[in-house]
Structures are given as C-alpha cells and as structure tokens.
C-alpha positions in Angstrom: -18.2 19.8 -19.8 -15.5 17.4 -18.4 -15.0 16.7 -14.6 -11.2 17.1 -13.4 -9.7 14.3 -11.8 -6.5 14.1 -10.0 -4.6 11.4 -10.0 -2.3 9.8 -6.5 1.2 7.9 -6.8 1.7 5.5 -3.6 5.2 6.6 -2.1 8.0 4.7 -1.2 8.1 4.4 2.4 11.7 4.6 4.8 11.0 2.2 7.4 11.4 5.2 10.1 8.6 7.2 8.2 5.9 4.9 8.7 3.9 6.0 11.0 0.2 4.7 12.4 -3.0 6.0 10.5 -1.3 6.1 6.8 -2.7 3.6 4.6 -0.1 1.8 2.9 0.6 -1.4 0.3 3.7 -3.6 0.0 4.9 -3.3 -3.4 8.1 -5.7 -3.3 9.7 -8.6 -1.2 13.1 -9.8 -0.7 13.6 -14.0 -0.3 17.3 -14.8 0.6 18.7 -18.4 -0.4 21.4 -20.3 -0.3 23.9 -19.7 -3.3 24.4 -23.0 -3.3 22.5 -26.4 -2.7 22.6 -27.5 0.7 23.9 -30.8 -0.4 27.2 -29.4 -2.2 30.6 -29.9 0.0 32.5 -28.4 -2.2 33.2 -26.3 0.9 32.3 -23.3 -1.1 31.5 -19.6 0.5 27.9 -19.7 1.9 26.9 -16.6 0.7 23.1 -16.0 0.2 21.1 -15.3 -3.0 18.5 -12.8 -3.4 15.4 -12.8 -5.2 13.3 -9.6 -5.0 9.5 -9.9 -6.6 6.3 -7.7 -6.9 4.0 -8.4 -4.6 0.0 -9.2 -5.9 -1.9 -5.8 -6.4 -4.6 -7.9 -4.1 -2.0 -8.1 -1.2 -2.9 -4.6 0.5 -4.2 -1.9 0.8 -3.8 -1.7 4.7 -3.6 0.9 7.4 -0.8 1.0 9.8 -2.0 -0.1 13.3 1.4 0.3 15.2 5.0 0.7 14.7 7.9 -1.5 15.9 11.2 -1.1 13.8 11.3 -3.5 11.4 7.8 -4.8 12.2 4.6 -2.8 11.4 1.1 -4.2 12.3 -1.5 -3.8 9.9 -4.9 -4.5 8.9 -6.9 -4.8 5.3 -10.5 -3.4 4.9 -12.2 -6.6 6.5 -10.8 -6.0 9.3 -8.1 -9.0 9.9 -4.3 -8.3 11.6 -1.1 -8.7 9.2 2.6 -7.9 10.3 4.9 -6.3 7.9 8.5 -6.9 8.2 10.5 -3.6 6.7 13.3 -5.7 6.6 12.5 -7.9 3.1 9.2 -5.7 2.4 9.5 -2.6 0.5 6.3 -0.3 1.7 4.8 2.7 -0.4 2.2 5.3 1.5 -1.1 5.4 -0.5 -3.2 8.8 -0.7 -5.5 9.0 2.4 -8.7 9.5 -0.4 -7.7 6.1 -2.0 -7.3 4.2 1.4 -10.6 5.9 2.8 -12.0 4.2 -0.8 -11.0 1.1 0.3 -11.9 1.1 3.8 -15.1 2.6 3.4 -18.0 0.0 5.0 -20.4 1.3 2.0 -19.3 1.3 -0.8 -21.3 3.5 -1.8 -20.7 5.9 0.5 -17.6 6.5 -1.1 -19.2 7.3 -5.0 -19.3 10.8 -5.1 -22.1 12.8 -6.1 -21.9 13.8 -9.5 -25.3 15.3 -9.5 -24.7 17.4 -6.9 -20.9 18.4 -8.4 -22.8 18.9 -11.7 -24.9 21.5 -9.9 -22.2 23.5 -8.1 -19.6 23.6 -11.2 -23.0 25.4 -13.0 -24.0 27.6 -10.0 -19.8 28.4 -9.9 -19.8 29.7 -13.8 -23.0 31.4 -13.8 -24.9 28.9 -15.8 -28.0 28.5 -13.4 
C-alpha cells in the first residue's frame, strides 16, 4: 500500500498581499550599482545597473509579524526579528503545513503518525 502525499509550491507574493500570520521565504534580491565606476569623468549618464540573485534556501522560512509598505517584519523559527524590504526582495507565501514544520518547537511533534494513519486507511477499506 502507498501513502499519498501532496506536494506545496511557495507563491509569489504582491507586496499588498502580504499579510501578518502567512509564513513566507524571500526567493530573490535586487542590488543596484553604478553603471559606471565612480572614478570615470567621462561625464557619462549615471544610470544604475541591476543585479538580481537567488537568495540561500537557509535564508527563511519566516512568518510575517507586521506590515508596513515596502517593509515587512519577520521572524525565523528561533525566534530572532528580520525586516524585509518589498522594494529589492521578491517574497513567495509558503503553505501554512510547511511553515508550522518549521516552526514547530518539537520536532517531533511535527512527524506524523504513520502507525496510526496505517490503522485508519485499513479500518477505512474494510481490512481490519
């Protein structure tokens, strides 16, 4: 017999849908820079650059504290305050079972019982 498992996709977030409660991750940042070195008086435009990257898979999850367009303030499972800026941070809503996972104080609190799952598939088709 083989146990069903569904399967989340974090979201992309608009900055006006984030909301306090949802558990979110930053998945990519923007970093603006000069076009061109500062010491260049070419007299040039002084446009800016852009350099978008991923962010590390170890930089989140976190659940939204408060909300105050373009900041959101955060926190990770341990506890300890980050601020968000939606401005050069792309944001994507994780499913509420994977950020009560991470938040959970015992970990293994959060295994579920596949004994007791095992029992109640049988008692469901008849086989006990």
């Amino acid at each position: 017999m083989t146990e069903t498992y569904t399967i989340s996709t974090a979201r992309v977030l608009a900055p006006e849908d984030i909301a306090p409660g949802q558990f979110v991750a930053p998945l990519h940042k923007i970093h603006e820079y000069p076009a061109r070195p500062p010491c260049d008086e070419s007299g040039g435009s002084r446009d800016l650059g852009t350099l978008r990257w991923r962010v590390l898979a170890s930089d989140g999850p976190y659940r939204v504290l408060e909300v105050c367009l373009p900041l959101v303030l955060v926190e990770d499972p341990d506890g300890m305050h980050e601020q968000l800026d939606t401005r050069d941070t792309t944001i994507a809503r994780l499913s509420d079972a994977y950020g009560e996972r991470a938040f959970a104080k015992d970990p293994q609190s959060a295994e579920p019982d596949f004994e007791a799952l095992r029992a109640r598939v049988l008692t469901q088709i008849g086989a006990r």
